[in-house]
N, C-alpha and C positions, 0 to 999 in steps of 0.2 A: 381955149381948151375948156372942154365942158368941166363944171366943178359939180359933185353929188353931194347935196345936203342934210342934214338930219330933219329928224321929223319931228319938232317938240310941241305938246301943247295945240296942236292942229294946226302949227306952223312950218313952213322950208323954212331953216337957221343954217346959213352956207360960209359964215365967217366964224374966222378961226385962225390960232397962230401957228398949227401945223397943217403938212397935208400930206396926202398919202398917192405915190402913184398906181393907178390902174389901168394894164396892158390889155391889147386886144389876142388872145391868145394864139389865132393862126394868123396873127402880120407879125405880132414881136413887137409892135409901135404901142406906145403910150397915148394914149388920145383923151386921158379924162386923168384927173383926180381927187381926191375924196378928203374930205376937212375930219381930220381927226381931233375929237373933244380932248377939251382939258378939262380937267380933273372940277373945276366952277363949274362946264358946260353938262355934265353926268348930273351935278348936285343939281341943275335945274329942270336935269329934265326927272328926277325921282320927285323934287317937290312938286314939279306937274304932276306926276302921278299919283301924291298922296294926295293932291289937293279933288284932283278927279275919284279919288277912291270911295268915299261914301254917298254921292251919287249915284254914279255906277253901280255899285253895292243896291242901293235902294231902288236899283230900277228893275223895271217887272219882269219876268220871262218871259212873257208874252213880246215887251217889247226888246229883248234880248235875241230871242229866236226871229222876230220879224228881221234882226241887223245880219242876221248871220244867212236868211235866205237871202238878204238883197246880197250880200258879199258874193254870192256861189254864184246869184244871177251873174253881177257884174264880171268875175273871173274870167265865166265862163263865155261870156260875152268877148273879153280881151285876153283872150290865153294867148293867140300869137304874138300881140304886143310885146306880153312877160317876155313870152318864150325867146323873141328876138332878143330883148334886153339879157336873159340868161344867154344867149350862145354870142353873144357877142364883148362878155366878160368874162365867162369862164371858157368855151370853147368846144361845150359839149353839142352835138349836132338836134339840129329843130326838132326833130322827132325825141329823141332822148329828150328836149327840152319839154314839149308839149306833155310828156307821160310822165315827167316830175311834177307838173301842175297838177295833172289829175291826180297823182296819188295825193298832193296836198287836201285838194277838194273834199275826198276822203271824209278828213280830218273836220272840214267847216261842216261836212254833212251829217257827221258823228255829231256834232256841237249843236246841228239844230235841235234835236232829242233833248235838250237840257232840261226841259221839267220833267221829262223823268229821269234822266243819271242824280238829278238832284231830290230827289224823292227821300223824304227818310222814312223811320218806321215808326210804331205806335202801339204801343201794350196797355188794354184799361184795367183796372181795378188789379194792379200789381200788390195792392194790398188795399185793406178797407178806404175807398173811395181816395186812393190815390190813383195817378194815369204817371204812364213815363213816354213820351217819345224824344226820338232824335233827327237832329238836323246836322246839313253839311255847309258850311259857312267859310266865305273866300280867306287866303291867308294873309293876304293886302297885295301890297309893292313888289310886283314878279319880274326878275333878271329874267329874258333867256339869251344865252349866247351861243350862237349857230355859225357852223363850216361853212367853206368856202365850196365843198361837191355837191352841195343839194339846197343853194341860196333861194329858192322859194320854196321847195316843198318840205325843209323841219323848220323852217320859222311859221307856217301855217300848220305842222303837230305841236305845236311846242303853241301859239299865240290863241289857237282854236280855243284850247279847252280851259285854257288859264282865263282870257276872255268869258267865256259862255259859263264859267264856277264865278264872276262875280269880281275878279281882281282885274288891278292895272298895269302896266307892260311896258317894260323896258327892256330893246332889242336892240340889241350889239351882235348885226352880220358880220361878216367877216368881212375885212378891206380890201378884202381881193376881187368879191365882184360884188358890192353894196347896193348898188342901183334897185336890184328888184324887190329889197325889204321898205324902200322910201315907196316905190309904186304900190307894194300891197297895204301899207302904210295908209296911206291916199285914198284905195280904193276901201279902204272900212271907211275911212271920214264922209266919203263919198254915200257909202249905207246909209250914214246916219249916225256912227260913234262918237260920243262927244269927244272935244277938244282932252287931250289929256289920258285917255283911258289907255293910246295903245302910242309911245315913245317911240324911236328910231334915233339911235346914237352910234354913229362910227368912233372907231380908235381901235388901240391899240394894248397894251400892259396898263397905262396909266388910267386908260377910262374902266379895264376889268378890275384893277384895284380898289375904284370907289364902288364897283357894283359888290365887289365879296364882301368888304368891310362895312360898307354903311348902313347905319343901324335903322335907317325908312325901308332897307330892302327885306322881305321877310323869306325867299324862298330863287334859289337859284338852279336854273335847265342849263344844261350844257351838252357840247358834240362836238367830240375833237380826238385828239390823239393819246392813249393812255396813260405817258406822263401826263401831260397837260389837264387832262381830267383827273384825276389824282392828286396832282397838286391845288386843281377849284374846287374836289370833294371837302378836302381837309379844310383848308383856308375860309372856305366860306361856312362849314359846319363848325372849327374854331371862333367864327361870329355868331354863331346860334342860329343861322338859319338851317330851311329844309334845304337837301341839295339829289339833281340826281345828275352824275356824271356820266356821260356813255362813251368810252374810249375806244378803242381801236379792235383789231380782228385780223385774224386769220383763219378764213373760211376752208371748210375739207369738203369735198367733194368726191364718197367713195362710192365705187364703181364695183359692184360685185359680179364674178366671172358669166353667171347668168342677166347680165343687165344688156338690153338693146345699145350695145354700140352706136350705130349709128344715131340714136338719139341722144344718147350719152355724151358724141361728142360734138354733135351739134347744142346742145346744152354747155358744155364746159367753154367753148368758143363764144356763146353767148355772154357767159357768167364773166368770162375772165375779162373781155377785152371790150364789152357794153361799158359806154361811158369813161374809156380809158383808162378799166379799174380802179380810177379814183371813186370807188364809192365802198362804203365801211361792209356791203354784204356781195361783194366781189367774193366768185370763186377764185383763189388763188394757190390753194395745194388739190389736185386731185391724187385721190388715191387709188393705185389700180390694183385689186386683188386676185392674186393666183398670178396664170397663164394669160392674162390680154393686155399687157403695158403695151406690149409690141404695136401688137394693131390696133391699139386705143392711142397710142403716139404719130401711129403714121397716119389714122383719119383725122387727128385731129391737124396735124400740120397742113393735111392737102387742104384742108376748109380755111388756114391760119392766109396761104397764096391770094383768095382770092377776095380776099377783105380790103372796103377800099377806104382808103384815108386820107383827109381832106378838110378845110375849112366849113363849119357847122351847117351855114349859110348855104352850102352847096348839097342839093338834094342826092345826089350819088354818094355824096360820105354815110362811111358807117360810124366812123371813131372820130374824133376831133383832135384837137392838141392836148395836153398837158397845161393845167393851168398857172406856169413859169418857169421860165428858165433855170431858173437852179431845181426845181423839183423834176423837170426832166432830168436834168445829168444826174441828181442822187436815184433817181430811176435805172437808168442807162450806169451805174455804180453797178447797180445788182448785178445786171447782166455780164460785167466784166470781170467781176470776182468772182463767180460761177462756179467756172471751169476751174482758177485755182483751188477751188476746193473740192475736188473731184467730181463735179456735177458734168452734164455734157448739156452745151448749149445747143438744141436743136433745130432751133429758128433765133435768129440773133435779129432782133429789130433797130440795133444800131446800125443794123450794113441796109438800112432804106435810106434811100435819099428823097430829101422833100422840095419842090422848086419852092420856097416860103423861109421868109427869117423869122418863121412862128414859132410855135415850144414844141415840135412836130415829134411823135417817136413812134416807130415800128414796135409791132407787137413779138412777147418772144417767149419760147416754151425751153424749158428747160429739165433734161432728165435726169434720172438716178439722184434724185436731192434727199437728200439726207438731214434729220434733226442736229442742231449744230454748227447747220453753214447759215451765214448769215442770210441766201435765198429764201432759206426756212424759214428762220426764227423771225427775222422782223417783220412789219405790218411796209411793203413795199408803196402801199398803194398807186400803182400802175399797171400797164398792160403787159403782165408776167405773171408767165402761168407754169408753178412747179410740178414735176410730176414724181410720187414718194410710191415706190413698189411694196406693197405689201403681201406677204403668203398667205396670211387665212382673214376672215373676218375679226378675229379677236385681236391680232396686231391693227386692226385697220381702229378699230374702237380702242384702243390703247393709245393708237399715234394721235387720235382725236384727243383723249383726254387729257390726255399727260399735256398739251400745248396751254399757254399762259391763257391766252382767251378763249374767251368761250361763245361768239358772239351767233353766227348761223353754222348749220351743217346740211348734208344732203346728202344721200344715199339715192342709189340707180342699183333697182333690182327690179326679176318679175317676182320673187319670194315674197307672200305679203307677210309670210311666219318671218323671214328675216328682216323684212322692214319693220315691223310691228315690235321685235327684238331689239332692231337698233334703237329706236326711240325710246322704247326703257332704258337701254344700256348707256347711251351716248349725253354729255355734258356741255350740253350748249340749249340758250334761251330760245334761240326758235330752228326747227327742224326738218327739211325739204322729203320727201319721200318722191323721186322723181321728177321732183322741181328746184332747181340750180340754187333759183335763191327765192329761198320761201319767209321774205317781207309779208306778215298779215294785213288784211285789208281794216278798213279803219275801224272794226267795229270788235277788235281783242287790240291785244299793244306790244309795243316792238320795244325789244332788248336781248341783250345778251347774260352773259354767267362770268364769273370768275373774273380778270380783269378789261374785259368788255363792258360794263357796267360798276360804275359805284354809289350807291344809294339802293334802296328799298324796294322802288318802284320802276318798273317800264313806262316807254315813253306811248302817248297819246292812248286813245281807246281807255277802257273802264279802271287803267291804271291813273291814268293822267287828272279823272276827276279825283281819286285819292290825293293823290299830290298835291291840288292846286285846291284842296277845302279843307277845312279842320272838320272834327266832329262835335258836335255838342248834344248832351242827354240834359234834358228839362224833364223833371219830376212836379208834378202840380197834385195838389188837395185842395178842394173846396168843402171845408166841414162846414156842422152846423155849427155857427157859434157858440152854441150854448156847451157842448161837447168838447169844448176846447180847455184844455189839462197842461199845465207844465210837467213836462217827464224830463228830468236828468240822465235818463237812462240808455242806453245803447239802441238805436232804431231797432224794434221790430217788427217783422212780418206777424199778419193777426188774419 
């Protein structure tokens, strides 16, 4: 059985006293498993990276930006490699797989820019023959710990920019499908990054414990599930580090009575059921205002018929599996609880059958959902798409706000006065006008509001070099000696 190793010091290290198994998601078979670090194996690999930090620190942008073109050549060179390696752990289909790459690339292309995101500024003669400028300087030894729905492309926003501000990297994927952070691992050593600069450590609780607590780690990334980010906000800003946690979401998708249906609901069928709504900016409540739930229900079901679902590997599939068996059946939960709480299942995607003992599920719409029932409330992450009837616009930006997160939103009108309103109105970090799920391209930065995010800052783009640099203000005087006086007295300006 193949065994996936960590990446320490610019070495594969594959032994270990535990190990973790990893399923192929459309057979259900185990074919690999993954050494998870102990709590020794985490401390060695941060000593790798303090020992690589002032190095790397010292090294020039010029030769920083050369690592980060050859990385994009290389990627781009072996995207189907990844992309195979990603649908055949998680189970999302090649396509979906290839266009998580590229939005990473984004991210390395953002990063080549580095002598100017790292630009500071400069004021002279701030006072008699004083100068002040400032500079942005790395925060050292960077955690980031990245999900198991988008295993290449946020360890590449999360390692880009932490990378290209000057620090060193330790990257704890997720056990569920680890493979492709040891490959893009490989492919920076491959650039040119020295041994040490960019870590790769599987585990579990015991290896995230040494990253929040250990006093070499100066700043911790994370993406996961709202408790779960909430509890590494705390835990790790209780250790004095920086921290930015991105948790969970429940996307709205409102549809106002003047909006193109039919693009509408080819949108919502996109949003909902693209990548098995296992991803944090899945539409997952659309809102239908006024008079059109009716016929915004019935196009969207005839489109839900003829979706086809299958192993990644197989160029007909649109949807893949589910990446485990118990996270389908808390899936396929939802949909069973539904109805007892007054919702009406409309498309029930437990009644598919799949010829595959993979984590296989039908996609499923569900109506009349109400704040309250647990369809609502929780963050499902699967292929279930509620539908919440609203009367006017102002209930429809109500039923946005009032909800815990705050992560995307989208609105479908031809009003551009109503779009243009929503977007003042509406409380969430980033916001579709016509676009299902409006993900920014790599050059602003992705997050949400409320408990969708915990920390300061959003993730990658002109947020991320905040994050990942301190500031420093240097004040300098060259007097003439001779003019040189002890003053006791409070600086003044002259």
């Amino acid at each position: 059985m193949e065994r996936i190793p960590h990446f320490i010091n610019g070495a594969l290290v594959s032994d270990a006293d535990r190990f973790g198994p990893v399923f192929n998601p459309a057979t259900g078979a185990q074919d690999k498993e993954v050494a998870l670090a102990s709590a020794s194996r985490v401390e060695e690999a941060i000593a790798a990276a303090q020992a690589a930090l002032p190095g790397w620190r010292a090294t020039s942008l010029a030769k920083r930006t050369n690592i980060f073109f050859r990385v994009r050549e290389l990627l781009t060179q072996r995207k189907s490699e990844l992309a195979a390696i990603l649908t055949s752990e998680h189970g999302k289909v090649l396509s979906d797989a290839e266009g998580e790459i590229s939005r990473g690339l984004e991210n390395i292309e953002f990063a080549t820019g580095l002598s100017h995101m790292l630009k500071g500024e400069r004021s002279e003669q701030v006072s008699s023959g004083v100068d002040v400028h400032s500079v942005r300087q790395p925060v050292g030894v960077v955690a980031c710990i990245t999900p198991f729905n988008f295993p290449a492309m946020v360890p590449l926003w999360m390692i880009g920019s932490a990378l290209a501000c000057g620090n060193t990297v330790l990257l704890k994927p997720s056990e569920k499908d680890p493979s492709s952070a040891v490959f893009i691992a490989q492919v920076f050593a491959e650039a040119g990054l020295p041994p040490g600069v960019l870590n790769v450590v599987h585990g579990d609780k015991e290896a995230v414990d040494v990253l929040l607590e250990h006093p070499g780690v100066k700043a911790v990334s994370f993406v996961g599930s709202t408790p779960i980010a909430q509890s590494i906000y705390k835990r790790a800003a209780d250790h004095g580090k920086r921290v930015q946690a991105l948790g969970g979401a429940k996307n709205h998708m409102v549809v106002l009575p003047d909006a193109d249906l039919d693009m509408a609901a080819d949108a919502a069928v996109s949003a909902a059921y693209g990548s098995a709504g296992e991803r944090c900016m899945a539409v997952s409540v659309l809102v239908a205002v006024g008079n059109i739930a009716d016929d915004l229900v019935k196009a969207i079901s005839t489109r839900m018929a003829d979706l086809k679902i299958g192993p990644g590997t197989d160029p007909a599939s649109q949807m893949g599996p589910l990446i485990t068996k118990e996270h389908r059946d808390r899936v396929a939960s939802y949909v069973a609880g539904a109805a007892d709480e007054g919702a009406t299942v409309v498309v029930d995607g437990r009644e598919q059958a799949f010829d595959s003992d993979g984590f296989f599920i039908g996609v499923s719409l569900v109506d009349h959902v109400k704040p309250g029932m647990k369809v609502y409330d929780d963050e499902i992450f699967g292929p279930v798409l509620s539908v919440v009837r609203a009367e006017s616009y102002s209930d429809a930006v109500r039923l946005v706000n009032d909800n815990e997160f705050g992560n995307g939103v989208a609105i479908f009108t031809r009003d551009g006065g109503a779009a243009r309103q929503f977007e003042f109105d509406v409380e969430a970090g980033m916001v579709g006008v016509n676009v299902p799920i409006p993900v920014p391209v790599g050059t602003f930065s992705f997050g949400g509001w409320k408990n969708s995010l915990f920390g300061d800052t959003h993730m990658y783009g002109p947020d991320s070099i905040r994050f990942y640099t301190r500031g420093k203000v240097v004040t300098t005087r060259w007097p003439d000696p001779s003019t040189s006086v002890i003053d006791l007295g409070f600086p003044q300006v002259d």
